[in-house]
N, C-alpha and C positions, 0 to 999 in steps of 0.2 A: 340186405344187399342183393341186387337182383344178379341171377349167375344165364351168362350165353354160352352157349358151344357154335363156336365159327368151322365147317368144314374150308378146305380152300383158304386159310389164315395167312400162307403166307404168300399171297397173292397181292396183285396191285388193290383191289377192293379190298380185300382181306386186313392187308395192314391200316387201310383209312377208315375204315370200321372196328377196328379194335381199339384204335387212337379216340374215336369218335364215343364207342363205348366206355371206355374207361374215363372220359373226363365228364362222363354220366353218372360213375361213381358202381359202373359194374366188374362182378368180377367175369372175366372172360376166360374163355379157355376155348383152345384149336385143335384140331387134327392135323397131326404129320404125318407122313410118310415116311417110315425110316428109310434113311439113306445112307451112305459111306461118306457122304457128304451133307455138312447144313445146307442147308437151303430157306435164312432162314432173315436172311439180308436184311429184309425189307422191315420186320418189327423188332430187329434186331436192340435197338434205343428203347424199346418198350418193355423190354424183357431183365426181368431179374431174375437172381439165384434161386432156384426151385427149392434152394432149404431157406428161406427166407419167409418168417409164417406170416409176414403183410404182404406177398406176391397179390397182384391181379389180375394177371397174366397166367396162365398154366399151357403147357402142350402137353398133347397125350399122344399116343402111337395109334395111328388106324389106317387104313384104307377104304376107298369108296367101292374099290372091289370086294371087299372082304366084310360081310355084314355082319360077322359076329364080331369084330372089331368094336365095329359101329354101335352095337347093341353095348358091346360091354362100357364103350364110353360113356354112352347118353346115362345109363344106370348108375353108372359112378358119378357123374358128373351135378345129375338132376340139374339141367336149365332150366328156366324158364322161357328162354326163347333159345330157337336155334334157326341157323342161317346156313344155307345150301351156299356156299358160292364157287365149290370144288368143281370143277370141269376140263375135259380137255378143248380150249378155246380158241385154237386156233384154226379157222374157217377151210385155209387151203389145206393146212398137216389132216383137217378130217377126211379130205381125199383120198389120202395116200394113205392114212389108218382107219377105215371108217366101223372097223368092228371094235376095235380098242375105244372109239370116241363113242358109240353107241353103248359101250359094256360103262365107262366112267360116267356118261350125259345122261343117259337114260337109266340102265342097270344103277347104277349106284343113288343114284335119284331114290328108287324103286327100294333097294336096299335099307336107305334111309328113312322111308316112309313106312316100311314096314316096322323098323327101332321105336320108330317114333310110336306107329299105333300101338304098340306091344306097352311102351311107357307110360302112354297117356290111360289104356286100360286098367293099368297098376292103379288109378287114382292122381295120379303127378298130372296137373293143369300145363299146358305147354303152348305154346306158339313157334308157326314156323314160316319162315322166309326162304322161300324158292328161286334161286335169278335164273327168272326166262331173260329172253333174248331177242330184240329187234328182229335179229335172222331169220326169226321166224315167221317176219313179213314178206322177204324174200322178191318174189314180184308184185306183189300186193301194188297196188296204185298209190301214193302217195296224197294227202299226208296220210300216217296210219294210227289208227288208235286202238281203243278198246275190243271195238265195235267192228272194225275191218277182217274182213277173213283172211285166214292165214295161206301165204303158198312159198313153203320152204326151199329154198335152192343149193342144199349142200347135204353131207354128212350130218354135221353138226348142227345146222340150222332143225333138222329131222329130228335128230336126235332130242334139242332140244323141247322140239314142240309135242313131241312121244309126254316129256317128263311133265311139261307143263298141264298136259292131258291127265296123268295118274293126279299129280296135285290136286287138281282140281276135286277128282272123280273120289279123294280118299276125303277130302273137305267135305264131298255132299254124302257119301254114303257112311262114313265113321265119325262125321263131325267134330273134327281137328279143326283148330285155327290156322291155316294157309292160306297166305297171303303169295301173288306170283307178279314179280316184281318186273315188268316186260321193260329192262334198259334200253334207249339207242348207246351207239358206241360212246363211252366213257374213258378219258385218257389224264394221262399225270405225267411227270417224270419218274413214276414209279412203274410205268408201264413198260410192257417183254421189249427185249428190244429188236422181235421177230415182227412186232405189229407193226402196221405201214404208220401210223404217227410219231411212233418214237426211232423207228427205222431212220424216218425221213432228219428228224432233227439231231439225232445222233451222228447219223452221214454226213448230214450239210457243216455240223460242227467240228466235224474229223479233217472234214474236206480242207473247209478254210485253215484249220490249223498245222494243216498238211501230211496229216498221217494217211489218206487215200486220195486216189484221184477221181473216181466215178461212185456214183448211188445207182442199185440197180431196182428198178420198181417195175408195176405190173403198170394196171389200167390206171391210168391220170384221170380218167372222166368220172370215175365211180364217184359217187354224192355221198354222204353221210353225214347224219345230224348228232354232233361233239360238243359233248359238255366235259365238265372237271369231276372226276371218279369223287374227290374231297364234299363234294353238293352231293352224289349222286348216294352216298351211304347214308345220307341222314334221311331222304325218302322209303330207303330201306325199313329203318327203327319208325319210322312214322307209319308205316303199315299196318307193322306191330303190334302198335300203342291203339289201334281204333275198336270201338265195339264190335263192329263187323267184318271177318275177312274177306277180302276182294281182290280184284286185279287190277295193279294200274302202270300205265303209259308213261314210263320218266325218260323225259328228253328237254329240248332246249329250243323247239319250234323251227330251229334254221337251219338248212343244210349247205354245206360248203365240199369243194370236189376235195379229190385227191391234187389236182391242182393248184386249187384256190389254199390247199394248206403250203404248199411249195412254195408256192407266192409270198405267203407270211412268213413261214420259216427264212425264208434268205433275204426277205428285207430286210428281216430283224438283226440278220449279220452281213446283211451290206454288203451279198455275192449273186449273183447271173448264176442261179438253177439249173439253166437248159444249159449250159457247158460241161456239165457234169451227168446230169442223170440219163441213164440207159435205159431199153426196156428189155426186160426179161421174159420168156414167153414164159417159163417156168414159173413165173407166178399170177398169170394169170387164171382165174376161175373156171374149170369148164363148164358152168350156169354161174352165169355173173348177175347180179345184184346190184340195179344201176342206182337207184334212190331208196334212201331212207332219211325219211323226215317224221317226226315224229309228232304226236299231239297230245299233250300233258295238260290239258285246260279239267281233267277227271281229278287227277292229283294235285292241281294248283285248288282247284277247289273244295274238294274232301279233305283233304292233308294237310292244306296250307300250305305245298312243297312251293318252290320256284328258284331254277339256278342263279345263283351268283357271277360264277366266272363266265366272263364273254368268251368269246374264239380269238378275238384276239390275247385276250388276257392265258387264256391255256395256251396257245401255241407261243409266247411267249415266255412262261413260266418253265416251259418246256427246254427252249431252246438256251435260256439262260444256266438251266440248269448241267446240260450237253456242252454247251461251248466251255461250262468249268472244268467239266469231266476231260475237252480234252487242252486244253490247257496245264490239266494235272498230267495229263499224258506228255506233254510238253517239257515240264519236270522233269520226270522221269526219264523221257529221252536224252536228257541234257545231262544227268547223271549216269548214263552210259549204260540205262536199262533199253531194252528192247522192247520196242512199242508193235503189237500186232495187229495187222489188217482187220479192219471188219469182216467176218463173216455171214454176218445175213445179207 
């Protein structure tokens, strides 16, 4: 049985990839953060009793700041593969923290590759999964691929392409298997509900059901090419699985605005957008990032990958899933609980 260590587990990726691994027949194991609170929602259905001696599932306590954590894990754990998907990923919060996002994105990247050379030294064969990030196209001219040079426009986008740089640099110089997995944005109903996709469908479904009155967003025009996070984890484990490590481009060829997703959302529940939504300047970009389209024909072809869910299929999956969430809110307000305003 082959064993993974997910950093980032219980993230929106995190959980579609451990669902993805275990019905592979692996055993999985993650990194948490301890907290005073779970945080742990999301593979929450996936998780059995840790005294239960057929679990497949395991968490362990670490941080990405903390690399003897990290070291002590991988050693105990011995994977066979491991997968970076820990970050702080929020584009604008890297404004506002840009030394925290650089210390988690890059520093613990760094932290982690050094676990990793330390382990693979021991003699332990390992593979490892890096997720770079679109972002790190930045203004690059559209479409972007492998091949296109990179020009970062944020914190985090830097951040990112720092880690995606060591990756690379520890693949040629200590011959590790790293593979750098370059996402366009990828969305779910398992997605934060700080990101502008699930923002959007979470509000439009509050709205109509009457628990807020306005959606507050940034830039409507910004482009971005959205697939289904559930597609985009199995491009991951395909990286993996090849004789050669490389870098590839998973995306979905089309890009649609921040508009044209507003459009879909409130058809789909049969309400007029522009009555509702505001703009905040507050979340606008100070270096805005107008397209990302991406070009996956690397990975359609080496990998075999190619997305499943349309845009319309995820922005509706989405919003089905939000219109229940507030509908159960509806419940509850009916029973005489207290329903609270959106906050993002």
């Amino acid at each position: 049985m082959k064993r993974a260590l997910i950093t980032g587990i219980t993230g929106q990726d995190g959980a579609y990839l451990t669902e993805f691994l275990l019905q592979k027949g692996y055993h999985v194991h993650g990194i948490v953060r301890r907290s005073s609170s779970l945080n742990t929602a999301r593979i929450a259905h996936l998780y059995s009793d840790a005294h239960d001696p057929d679990a497949l599932l395991t968490l362990h306590h670490g941080d990405m700041l903390d690399g003897s954590s990290l070291r002590t894990v991988l050693f105990k754990v011995q994977p066979d593969e491991v997968y970076n998907l820990a970050a702080q990923s929020h584009v604008r919060v890297s404004y506002e923290q840009p030394e925290y996002t650089a210390d988690v994105v890059l520093g613990g990247t760094l932290r982690l590759l050094e676990a990793v050379r330390d382990y693979a030294d021991s003699g332990r064969p390992v593979r490892l999964y890096q997720a770079s990030s679109s972002e790190m196209f930045g203004a690059a001219p559209p479409p972007q691929s492998e091949g296109t040079a990179f020009h970062p426009r944020s914190p985090y986008a830097v951040s990112k392409l720092a880690a995606h740089w060591q990756c690379v640099n520890y693949r040629e110089a200590y011959g590790i298997f790293i593979c750098n997995g370059i996402l366009f944005n990828h969305e779910s109903p398992l997605r934060g509900e700080a990101f502008v996709t699930r923002k959007i469908t979470r509000g439009l479904a509050r709205i109509k059901y009457g628990h807020q009155d306005y959606l507050y967003l940034g830039n409507l025009e910004a482009r971005r090419d959205w697939g289904f996070a559930g597609d985009y984890v199995q491009a991951m484990w395909l990286m993996l699985q090849g004789k050669t490590p490389d870098d590839f481009v998973i995306a979905t060829g089309e890009s649609y605005s921040v508009r044209d997703f507003l459009d879909e959302a409130a058809q789909q529940l049969d309400m007029d957008w522009k009555r509702h939504v505001r703009t905040d300047l507050r979340y606008m970009r100070p270096a805005e990032v107008d397209v990302l389209h991406g070009d996956s024909s690397k990975a359609r072809r080496v990998l075999g990958w190619k997305p499943k869910v349309s845009f319309n299929e995820l922005v509706g999956m989405m919003v089905r899933h939000d219109a229940e969430l507030a509908r159960q809110e509806n419940t509850l307000k009916e029973a005489g609980h207290r329903v609270k305003t959106s906050h993002v």
